[in-house]
C-alpha positions as CSV (number, residue, x, y, z in Angstrom):
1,X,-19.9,35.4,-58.1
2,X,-22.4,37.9,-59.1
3,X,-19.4,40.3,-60.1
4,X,-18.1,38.6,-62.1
5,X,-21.3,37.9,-64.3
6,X,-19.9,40.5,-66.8
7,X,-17.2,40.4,-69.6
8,X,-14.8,43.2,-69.4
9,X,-12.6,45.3,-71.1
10,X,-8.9,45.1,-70.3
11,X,-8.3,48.3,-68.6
12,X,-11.1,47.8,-66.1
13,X,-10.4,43.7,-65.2
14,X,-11.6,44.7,-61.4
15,X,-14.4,43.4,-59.9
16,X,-17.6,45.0,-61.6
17,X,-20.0,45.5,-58.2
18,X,-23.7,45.6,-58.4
19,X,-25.5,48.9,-57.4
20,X,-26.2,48.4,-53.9
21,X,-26.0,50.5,-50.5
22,X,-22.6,49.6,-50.8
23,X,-19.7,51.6,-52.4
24,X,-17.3,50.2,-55.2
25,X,-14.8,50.6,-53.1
26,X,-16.2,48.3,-50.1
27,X,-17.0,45.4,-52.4
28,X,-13.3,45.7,-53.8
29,X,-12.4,45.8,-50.7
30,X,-14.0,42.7,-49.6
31,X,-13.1,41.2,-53.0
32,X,-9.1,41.8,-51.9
33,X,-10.1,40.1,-47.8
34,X,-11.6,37.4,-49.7
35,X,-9.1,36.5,-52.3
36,X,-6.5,37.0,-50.4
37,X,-7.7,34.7,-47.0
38,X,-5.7,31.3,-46.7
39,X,-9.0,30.0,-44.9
40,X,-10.6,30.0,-48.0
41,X,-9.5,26.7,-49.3
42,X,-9.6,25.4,-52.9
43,X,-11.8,22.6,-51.9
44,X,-14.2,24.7,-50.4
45,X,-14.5,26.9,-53.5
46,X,-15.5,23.6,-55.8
47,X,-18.0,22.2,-53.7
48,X,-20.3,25.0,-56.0
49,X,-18.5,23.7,-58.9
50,X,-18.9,20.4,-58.4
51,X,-22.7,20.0,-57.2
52,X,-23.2,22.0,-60.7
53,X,-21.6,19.3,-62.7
54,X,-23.4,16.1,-60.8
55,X,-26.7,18.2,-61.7
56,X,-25.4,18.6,-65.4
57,X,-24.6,14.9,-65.6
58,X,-27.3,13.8,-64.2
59,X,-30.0,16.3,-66.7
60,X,-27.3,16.3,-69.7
61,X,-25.5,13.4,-70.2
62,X,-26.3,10.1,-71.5
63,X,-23.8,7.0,-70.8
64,X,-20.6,9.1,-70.5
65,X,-19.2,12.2,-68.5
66,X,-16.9,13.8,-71.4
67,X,-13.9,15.4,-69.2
68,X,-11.4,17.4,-70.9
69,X,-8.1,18.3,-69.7
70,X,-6.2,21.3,-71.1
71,X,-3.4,24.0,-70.6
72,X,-3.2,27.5,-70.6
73,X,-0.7,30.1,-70.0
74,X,-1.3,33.2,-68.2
75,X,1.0,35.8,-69.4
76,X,1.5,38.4,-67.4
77,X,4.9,39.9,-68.5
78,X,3.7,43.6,-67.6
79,X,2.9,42.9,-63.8
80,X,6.1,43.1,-62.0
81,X,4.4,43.3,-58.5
82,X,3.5,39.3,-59.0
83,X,6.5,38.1,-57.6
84,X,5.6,34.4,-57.6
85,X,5.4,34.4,-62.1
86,X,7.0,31.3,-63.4
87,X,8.8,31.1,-66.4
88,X,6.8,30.2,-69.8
89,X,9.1,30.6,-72.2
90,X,13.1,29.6,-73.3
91,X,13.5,33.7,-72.5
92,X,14.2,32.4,-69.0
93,X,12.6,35.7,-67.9
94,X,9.0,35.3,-65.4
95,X,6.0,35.8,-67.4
96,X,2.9,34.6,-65.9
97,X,1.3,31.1,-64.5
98,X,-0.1,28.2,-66.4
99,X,-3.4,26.7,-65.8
100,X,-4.2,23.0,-66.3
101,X,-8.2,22.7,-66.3
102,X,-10.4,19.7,-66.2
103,X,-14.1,20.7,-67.8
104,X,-16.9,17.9,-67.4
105,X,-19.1,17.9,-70.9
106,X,-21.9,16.4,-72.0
107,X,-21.8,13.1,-74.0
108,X,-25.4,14.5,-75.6
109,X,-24.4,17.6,-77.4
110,X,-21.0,18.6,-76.1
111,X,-22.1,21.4,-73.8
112,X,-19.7,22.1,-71.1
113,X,-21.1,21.4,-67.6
114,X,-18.3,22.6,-65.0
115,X,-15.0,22.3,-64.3
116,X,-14.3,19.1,-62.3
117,X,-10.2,20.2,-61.0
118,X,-7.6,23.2,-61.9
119,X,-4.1,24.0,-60.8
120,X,-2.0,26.9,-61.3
121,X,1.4,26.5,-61.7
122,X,3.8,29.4,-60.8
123,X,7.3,29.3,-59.7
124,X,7.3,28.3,-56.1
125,X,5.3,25.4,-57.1
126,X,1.5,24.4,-58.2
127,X,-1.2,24.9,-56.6
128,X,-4.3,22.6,-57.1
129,X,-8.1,21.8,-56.0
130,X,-6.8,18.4,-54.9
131,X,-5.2,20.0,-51.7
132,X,-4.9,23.1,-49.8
133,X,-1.4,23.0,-49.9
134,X,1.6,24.0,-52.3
135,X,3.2,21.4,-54.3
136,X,6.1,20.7,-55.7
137,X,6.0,20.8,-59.4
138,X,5.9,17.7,-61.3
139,X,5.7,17.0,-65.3
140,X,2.9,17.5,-66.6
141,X,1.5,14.2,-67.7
142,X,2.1,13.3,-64.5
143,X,-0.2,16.2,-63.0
144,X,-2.8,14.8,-66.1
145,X,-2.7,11.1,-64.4
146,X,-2.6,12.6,-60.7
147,X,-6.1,14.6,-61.8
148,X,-7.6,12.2,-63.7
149,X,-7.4,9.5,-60.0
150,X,-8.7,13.2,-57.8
151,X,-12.0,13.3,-60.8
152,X,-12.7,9.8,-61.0
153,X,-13.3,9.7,-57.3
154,X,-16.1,12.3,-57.6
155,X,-18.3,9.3,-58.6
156,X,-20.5,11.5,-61.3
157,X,-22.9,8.1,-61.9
158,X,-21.0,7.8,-65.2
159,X,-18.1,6.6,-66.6
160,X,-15.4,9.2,-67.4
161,X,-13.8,9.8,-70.8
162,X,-10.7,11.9,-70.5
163,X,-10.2,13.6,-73.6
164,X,-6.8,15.3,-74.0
165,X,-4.5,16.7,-76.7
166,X,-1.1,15.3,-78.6
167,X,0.5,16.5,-75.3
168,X,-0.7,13.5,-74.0
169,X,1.2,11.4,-76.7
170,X,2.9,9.4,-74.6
171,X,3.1,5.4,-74.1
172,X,3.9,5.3,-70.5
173,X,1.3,7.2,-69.6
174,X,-1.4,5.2,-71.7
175,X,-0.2,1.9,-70.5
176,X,-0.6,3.6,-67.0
177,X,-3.8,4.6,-67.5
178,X,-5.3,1.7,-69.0
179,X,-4.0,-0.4,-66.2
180,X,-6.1,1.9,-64.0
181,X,-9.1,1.1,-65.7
182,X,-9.2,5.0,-67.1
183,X,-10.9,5.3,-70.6
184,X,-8.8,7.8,-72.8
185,X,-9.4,9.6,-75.8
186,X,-6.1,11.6,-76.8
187,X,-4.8,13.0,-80.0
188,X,-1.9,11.4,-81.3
189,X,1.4,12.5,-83.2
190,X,2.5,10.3,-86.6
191,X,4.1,7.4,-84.1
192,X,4.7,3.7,-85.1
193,X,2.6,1.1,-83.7
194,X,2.1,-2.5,-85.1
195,X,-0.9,-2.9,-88.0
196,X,-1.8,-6.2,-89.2
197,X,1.3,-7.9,-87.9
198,X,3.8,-5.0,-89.4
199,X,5.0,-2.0,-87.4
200,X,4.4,1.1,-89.5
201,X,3.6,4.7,-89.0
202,X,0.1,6.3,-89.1
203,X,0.3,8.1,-92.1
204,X,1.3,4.9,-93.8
205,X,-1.9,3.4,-92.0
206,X,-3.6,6.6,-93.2
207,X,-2.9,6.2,-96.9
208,X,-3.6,2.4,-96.9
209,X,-6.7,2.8,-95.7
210,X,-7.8,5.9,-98.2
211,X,-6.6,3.5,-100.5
212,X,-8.8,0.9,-99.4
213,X,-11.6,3.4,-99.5
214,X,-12.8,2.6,-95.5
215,X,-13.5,6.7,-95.2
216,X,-17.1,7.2,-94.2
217,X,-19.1,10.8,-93.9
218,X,-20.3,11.3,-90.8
219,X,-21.4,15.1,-90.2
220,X,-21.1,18.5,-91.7
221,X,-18.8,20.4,-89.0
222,X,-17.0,24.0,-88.9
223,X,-13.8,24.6,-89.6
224,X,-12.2,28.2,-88.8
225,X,-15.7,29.8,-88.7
226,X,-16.5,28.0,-92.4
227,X,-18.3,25.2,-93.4
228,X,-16.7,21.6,-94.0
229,X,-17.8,17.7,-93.4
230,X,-16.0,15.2,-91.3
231,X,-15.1,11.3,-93.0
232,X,-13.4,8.5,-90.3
233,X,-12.6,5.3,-89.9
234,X,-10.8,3.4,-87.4
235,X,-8.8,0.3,-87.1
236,X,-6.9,-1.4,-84.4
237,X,-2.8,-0.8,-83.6
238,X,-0.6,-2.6,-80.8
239,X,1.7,-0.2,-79.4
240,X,4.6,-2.1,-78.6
241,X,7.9,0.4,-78.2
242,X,9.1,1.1,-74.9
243,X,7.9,4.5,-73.0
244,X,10.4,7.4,-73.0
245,X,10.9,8.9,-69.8
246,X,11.8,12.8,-70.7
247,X,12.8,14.7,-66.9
248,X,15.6,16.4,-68.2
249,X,16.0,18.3,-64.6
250,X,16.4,15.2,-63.2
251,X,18.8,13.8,-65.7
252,X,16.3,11.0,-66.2
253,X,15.6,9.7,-70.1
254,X,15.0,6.1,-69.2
255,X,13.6,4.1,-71.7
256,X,11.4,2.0,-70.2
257,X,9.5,-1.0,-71.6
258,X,5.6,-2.1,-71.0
259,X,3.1,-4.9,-72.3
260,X,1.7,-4.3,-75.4
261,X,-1.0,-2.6,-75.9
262,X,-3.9,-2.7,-78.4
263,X,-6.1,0.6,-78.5
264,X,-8.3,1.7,-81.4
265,X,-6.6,4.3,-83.9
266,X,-9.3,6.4,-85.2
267,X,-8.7,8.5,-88.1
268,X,-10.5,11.4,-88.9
269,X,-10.4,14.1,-91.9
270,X,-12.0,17.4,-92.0
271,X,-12.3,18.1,-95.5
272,X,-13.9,21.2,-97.7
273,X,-16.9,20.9,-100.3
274,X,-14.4,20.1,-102.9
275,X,-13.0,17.5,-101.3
276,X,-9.9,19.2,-99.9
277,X,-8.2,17.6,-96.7
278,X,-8.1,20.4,-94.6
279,X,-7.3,18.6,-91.1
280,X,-6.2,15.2,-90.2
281,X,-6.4,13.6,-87.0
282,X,-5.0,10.0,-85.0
283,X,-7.2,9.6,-82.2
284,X,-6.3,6.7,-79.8
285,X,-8.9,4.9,-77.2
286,X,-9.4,2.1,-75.2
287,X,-13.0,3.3,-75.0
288,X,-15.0,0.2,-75.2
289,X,-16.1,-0.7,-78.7
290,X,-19.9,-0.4,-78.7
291,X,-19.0,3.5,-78.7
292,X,-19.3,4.0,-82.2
293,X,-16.1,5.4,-84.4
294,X,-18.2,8.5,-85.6
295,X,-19.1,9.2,-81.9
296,X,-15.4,9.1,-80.8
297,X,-14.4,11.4,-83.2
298,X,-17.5,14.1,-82.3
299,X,-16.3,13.9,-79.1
300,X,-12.8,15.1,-79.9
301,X,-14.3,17.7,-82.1
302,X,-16.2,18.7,-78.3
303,X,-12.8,19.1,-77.2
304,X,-12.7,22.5,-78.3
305,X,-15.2,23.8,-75.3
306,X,-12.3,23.8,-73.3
307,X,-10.7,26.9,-75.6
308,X,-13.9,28.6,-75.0
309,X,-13.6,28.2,-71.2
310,X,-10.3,29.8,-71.6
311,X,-11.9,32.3,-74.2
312,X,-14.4,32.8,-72.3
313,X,-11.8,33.8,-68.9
314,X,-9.3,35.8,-71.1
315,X,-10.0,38.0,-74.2
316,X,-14.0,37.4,-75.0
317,X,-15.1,38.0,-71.5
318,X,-13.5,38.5,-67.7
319,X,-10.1,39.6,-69.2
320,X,-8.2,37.4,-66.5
321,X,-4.6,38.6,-67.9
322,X,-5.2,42.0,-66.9
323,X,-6.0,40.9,-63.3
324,X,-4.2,42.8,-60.6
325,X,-4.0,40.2,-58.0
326,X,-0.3,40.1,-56.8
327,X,-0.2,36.0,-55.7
328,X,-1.1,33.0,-57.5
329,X,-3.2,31.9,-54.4
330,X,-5.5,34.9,-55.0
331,X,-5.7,34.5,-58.7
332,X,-6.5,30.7,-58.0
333,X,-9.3,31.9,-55.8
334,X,-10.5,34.4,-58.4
335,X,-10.3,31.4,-61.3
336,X,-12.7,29.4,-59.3
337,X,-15.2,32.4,-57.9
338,X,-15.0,33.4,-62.1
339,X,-15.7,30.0,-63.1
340,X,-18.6,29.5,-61.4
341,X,-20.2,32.9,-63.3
342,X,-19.0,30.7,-66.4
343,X,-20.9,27.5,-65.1
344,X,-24.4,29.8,-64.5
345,X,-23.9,31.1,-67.7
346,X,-23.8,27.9,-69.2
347,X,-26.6,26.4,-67.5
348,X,-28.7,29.0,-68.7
349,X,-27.3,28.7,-72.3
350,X,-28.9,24.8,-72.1
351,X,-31.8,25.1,-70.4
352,X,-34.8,23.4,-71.2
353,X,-37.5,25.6,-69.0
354,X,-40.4,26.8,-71.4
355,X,-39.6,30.7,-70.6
356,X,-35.4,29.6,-71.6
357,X,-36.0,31.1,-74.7
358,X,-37.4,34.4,-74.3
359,X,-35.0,35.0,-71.5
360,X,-32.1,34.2,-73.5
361,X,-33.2,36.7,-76.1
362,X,-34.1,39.3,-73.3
363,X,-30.2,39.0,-72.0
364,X,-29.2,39.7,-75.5
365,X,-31.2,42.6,-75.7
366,X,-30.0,44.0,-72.7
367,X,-26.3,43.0,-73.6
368,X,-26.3,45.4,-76.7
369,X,-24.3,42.8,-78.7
370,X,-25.3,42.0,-82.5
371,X,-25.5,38.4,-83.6
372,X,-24.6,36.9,-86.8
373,X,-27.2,35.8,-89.4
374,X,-28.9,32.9,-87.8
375,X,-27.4,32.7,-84.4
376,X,-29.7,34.1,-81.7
377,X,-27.2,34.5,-78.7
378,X,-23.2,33.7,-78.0
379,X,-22.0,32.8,-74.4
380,X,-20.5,36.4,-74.3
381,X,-23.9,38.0,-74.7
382,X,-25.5,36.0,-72.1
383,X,-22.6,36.5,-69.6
384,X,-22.9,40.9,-70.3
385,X,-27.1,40.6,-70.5
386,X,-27.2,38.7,-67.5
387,X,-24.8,41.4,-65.6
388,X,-26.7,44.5,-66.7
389,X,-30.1,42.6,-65.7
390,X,-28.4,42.0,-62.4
391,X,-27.8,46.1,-61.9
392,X,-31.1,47.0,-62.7
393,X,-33.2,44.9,-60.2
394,X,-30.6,46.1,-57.7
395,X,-30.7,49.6,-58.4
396,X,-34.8,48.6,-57.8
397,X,-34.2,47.2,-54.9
398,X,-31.6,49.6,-53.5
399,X,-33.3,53.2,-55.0
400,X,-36.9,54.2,-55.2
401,X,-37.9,54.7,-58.6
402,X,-38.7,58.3,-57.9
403,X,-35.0,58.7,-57.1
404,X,-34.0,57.0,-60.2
405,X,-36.1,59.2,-62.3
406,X,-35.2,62.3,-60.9
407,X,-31.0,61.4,-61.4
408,X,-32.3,60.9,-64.9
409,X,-33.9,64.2,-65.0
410,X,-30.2,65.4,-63.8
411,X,-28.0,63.5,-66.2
412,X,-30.5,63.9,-69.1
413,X,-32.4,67.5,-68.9
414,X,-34.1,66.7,-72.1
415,X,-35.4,62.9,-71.7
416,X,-38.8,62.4,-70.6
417,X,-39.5,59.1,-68.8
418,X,-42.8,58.2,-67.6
419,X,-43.0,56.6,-64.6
């Protein structure tokens, strides 16, 4: 895990050893045993993950585990020797994998904790932290409901919220979720549902309800980097229509009907100083009402974190899709070692100790990076500060500082360094 405490450029994606006795070349080495060894299950690789998010719940959340579930594509069109890449795209042509991630937040402040499930789907079948085994692909909603049962039974002391996108639009799925006892919070599409005893279309609800003027502020947020304020209101729909199956492999596009069922349609603008609607959204939840509208909608906002997971495991720090591991096993092993480097990270990022502060600043130092006007460090900083901080005490530990001075000397004729 220590390795991978480091962002990382594309062209050097390997795994960044600390200055020990040991050569480069041994821990890659051992890297390549370790990824690559079907004893090393996917269940024994969370355990880490896990006991990090019941500690996060317990410190950082209040009445709710946020968990939000989220897809990712891999693309590796470049890397020939991974013969296992599934298709992506209506190219038809083997690209990469796709990753569907499960990150525990905080109901306080929307930090991210750790991630609570993954699979990685390539085109023998998925592969998952629910078993040790390959499995046949199945839709993905499906994979959604099959995760959401493998979380909840991780008993985190509080109840889950499962927060997904408009992928998750789907009837079926809600009234199969619902019956489960699940609490949802998903992003919805402009679908028809019934509204004070007429069946009509969000955006009609939408507009009646500007009209009735039932938009409240609730917060100054940011949108694309700039500044904007968030207005909602909510209201109550039935959905009544029946669910639409859509397995077009199998030939299968039943239409299938369900009870109806009420949730809470909770609309939410994004909109600039001058009173420009720059984003609409139709959340829907069966989340029990004493949660507040403005709250529900905050969380969504939260949803984002995820994309910085992802961000954080692609371009802005451990450049995952320049990887060279040939096997989607070995990448799922990687994801898991990588995300716990992410979950340290993060812990650090909200700790409360009374030296968090000046150590946080002392990792940025060390990382080199420059922060904008009025932030004092980014995830990225912390995750390079916290790498380079790692090779000095090592090269401490492993060389006396007489030797360190005198390669100095060497490399550096004209330096002087007191020791």
């Amino acid at each position: 895990m220590a390795d991978h405490l480091d962002t990382a450029h594309s062209t050097a994606s390997g795994i960044h050893a600390l200055p020990d006795v040991a050569t480069a070349f041994a821990h890659a080495q051992g890297a390549w045993r370790f990824f690559n060894n079907n004893r090393v299950t996917y269940g024994d690789l969370m355990k880490p993950l896990l006991e990090a998010a019941r500690q996060g719940v317990a410190s950082d959340c209040r009445d709710h585990v946020l968990v939000v579930h989220d897809w990712s594509f891999l693309t590796y069109k470049a890397h020939a020797s991974k013969k296992d890449r599934a298709v992506l795209s209506s190219s038809g042509k083997p690209s990469g994998y796709e990753i569907l991630a499960s990150l525990a937040i905080s109901d306080r402040d929307g930090s991210p904790l750790a991630p609570l499930a993954m699979s990685l789907r390539c085109d023998r079948g998925t592969h998952c932290t629910r078993t040790s085994k390959l499995r046949e692909t199945i839709s993905p909603l499906d994979e959604v409901t099959a995760t959401i049962e493998h979380v909840e039974a991780h008993q985190l002391d509080r109840p889950l919220v499962h927060i997904i996108d408009a992928e998750a639009d789907s009837v079926g799925h809600f009234r199969q979720w619902d019956a489960l006892g699940r609490r949802f919070l998903v992003r919805a599409d402009d679908r028809l549902a019934v509204w004070e005893g007429i069946e009509q279309r969000f955006s009609v609800i939408h507009q009646e309800l500007r009209r009735q003027k039932r938009f409240r502020h609730t917060r100054q947020v940011r949108y694309h980097g700039k500044r904007a304020w968030q207005f909602v209101c909510e209201t109550q729909v039935v959905l009544t229509r029946p669910a639409q199956r859509n397995r077009p492999a199998k030939g299968d596009r039943r239409r299938i009907p369900g009870r109806p069922l009420t949730l809470r349609l909770v609309i939410s603008e994004v909109r600039s100083a001058g009173g420009k609607v720059l984003a609409v959204w139709y959340l829907l939840s069966n989340v029990e009402s004493k949660v507040s509208t403005a709250k529900l909608a905050l969380w969504y906002y939260w949803r984002w974190k995820v994309e910085d997971y992802f961000k954080l495991l692609k371009s802005c720090g451990m450049q995952l899709e320049s990887w060279l591991q040939q096997t989607a096993p070995a990448i799922m092993r990687r994801l898991l070692v990588a995300s716990m480097a992410c979950v340290t990270v993060w812990k650090l990022n909200r700790s409360k100790h009374p030296q968090a502060d000046k150590v946080r600043r002392l990792l940025v130092r060390l990382s080199g990076r420059q922060m904008k006007y009025n932030v004092t460090h980014t995830i990225p900083a912390l995750l390079a500060g916290l790498q380079l901080l790692l090779k000095m005490l090592t090269a401490l530990e492993s060389y006396a500082l007489e030797e360190l001075l005198e390669a100095l000397a060497v490399a550096l004729p004209n330096h002087s360094a007191d020791p």
